[in-house]
Phi, psi and omega in degrees: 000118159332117188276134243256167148304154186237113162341143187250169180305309164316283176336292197321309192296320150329278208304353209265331213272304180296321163319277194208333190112114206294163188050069178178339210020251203279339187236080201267176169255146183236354160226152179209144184200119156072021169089331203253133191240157184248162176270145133000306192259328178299305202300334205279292167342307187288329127000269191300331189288300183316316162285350189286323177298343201109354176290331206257220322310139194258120178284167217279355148338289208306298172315337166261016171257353179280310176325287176337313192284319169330300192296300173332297193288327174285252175065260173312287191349282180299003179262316190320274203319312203260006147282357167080031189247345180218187212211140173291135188071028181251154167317165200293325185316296199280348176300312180300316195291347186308301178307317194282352145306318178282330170322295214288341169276332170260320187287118183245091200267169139327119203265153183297138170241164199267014154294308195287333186290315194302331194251000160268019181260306197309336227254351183245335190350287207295355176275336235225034188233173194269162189257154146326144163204120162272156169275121157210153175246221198157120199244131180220135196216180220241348189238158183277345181276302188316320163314314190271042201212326195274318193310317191302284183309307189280326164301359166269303198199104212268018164264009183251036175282335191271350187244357149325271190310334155299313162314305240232305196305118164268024154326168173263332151295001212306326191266001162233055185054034165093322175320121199253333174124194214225132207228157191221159181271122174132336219224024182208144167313167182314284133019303208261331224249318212266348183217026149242357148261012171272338172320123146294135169349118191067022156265154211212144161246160171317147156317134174224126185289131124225181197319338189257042180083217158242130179259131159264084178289138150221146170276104117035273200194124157234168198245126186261137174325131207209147157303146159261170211274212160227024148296298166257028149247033185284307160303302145330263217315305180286007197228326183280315200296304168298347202246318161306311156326295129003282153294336170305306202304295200284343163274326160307282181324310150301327188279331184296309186284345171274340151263037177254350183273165170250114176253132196219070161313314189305311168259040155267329184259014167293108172299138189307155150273167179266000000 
């Protein structure tokens, strides 16, 4: 009689992977890292909070771009913790202030130089430049008559806008002479952007209706779209640049502790069996 073949190591690990993913059965492990391993049944939790929020139900594209992040987070968690950076049991709160401890300690980027700030000016300039803006303020009121009562009063004497608006205004500014702040196109209702940039400086407009009633506006100060120079983007340059950086270092830093980990995708996303 033929003596039965003995499985080879290959073989074994197919069959444990086509089961459930072997030293887990029905619950395997998909990340092991520092002794510590995370299940399945964690991810599936994370899942559920994550459709509970409202996301869900997710199909599995989503679930497997999620899975990646997970996978990520715990990660860190468990490199933090056994860096003496967390506590056994601690809150979702405090595994993030951990992680971010463990960033600022291990991730060290390169610091920005100003040859590197100079050669992202040359090559961004025209990208770098100021936009229009206007100052503006604003008397709001609950009737289209009271607007034109107001419009009326600032054509005799368009220096009484601050004691209008204070008087008059129901804004939330109302108490700092109506003044709303210095604005970007983009950065106002619709309504109000069209017809406070069309305005010149010291300019004051018709009432303009929206849902919180009518607005009497003047423009202030407007600023015309302008190149910057690279004085004044220097600092902006160096805060993007540092900030690109930063994340590279730290996308490095994740990708070095997940490949000291045992990652097991197939089975966090393998449906359970019943």
């Amino acid at each position: 009689m033929a003596r039965p073949r003995r499985a080879t190591p290959a073989a074994l690990a197919i069959g444990c992977a086509l089961i459930a993913g072997c030293g887990g059965g029905r619950d395997p492990a998909i990340l092991s890292l520092e002794g510590v391993q995370v299940r399945r049944s964690d991810f599936l939790k994370y899942l559920a909070a994550v459709e509970a929020r409202g996301d869900g139900p997710l199909d599995p594209q989503a679930r497997a771009g999620l899975l990646d992040a997970f996978l990520e987070e715990r990660a860190l968690v468990i490199e933090a913790r056994a860096g003496g950076l967390l506590a056994d049991g601690a809150s979702a709160e405090e595994e993030r202030r951990g992680v971010a401890r463990l960033l600022a300690r291990e991730v060290k980027p390169r610091a920005v130089s100003e040859a590197e700030v100079r050669e992202y000016y040359g090559r961004h300039e025209s990208e770098l430049g100021r936009p229009e803006r206007v100052s503006l303020r604003q008397v709001l009121v609950g009737t289209l008559n009271e607007a034109r009562d107001v419009k009326r009063r600032l054509a005799k004497n368009p220096r009484a806008f601050d004691a209008i608006a204070r008087s008059l205004s129901k804004g939330p500014e109302a108490l700092a002479g109506g003044y709303m702040g210095s604005f970007e196109r983009g950065q106002l209702p619709a309504e109000l952007e069209v017809a406070a940039f069309a305005l010149p400086a010291g300019g004051t407009s018709e009432p303009v209706a929206s849902p919180l009633g009518y607005h009497v506006l003047r423009v202030d100060s407007r600023q015309d779209a302008r190149a910057a120079s690279f004085e004044e983007a220097r600092d902006e340059i160096r805060q993007r640049l540092a900030r690109e950086r930063r994340s590279e270092a730290e996308r490095a830093f994740v990708a070095g502790v997940l490949a000291r980990s045992r990652v097991n995708h197939a089975a966090a996303l393998r449906t359970p069996a019943p």
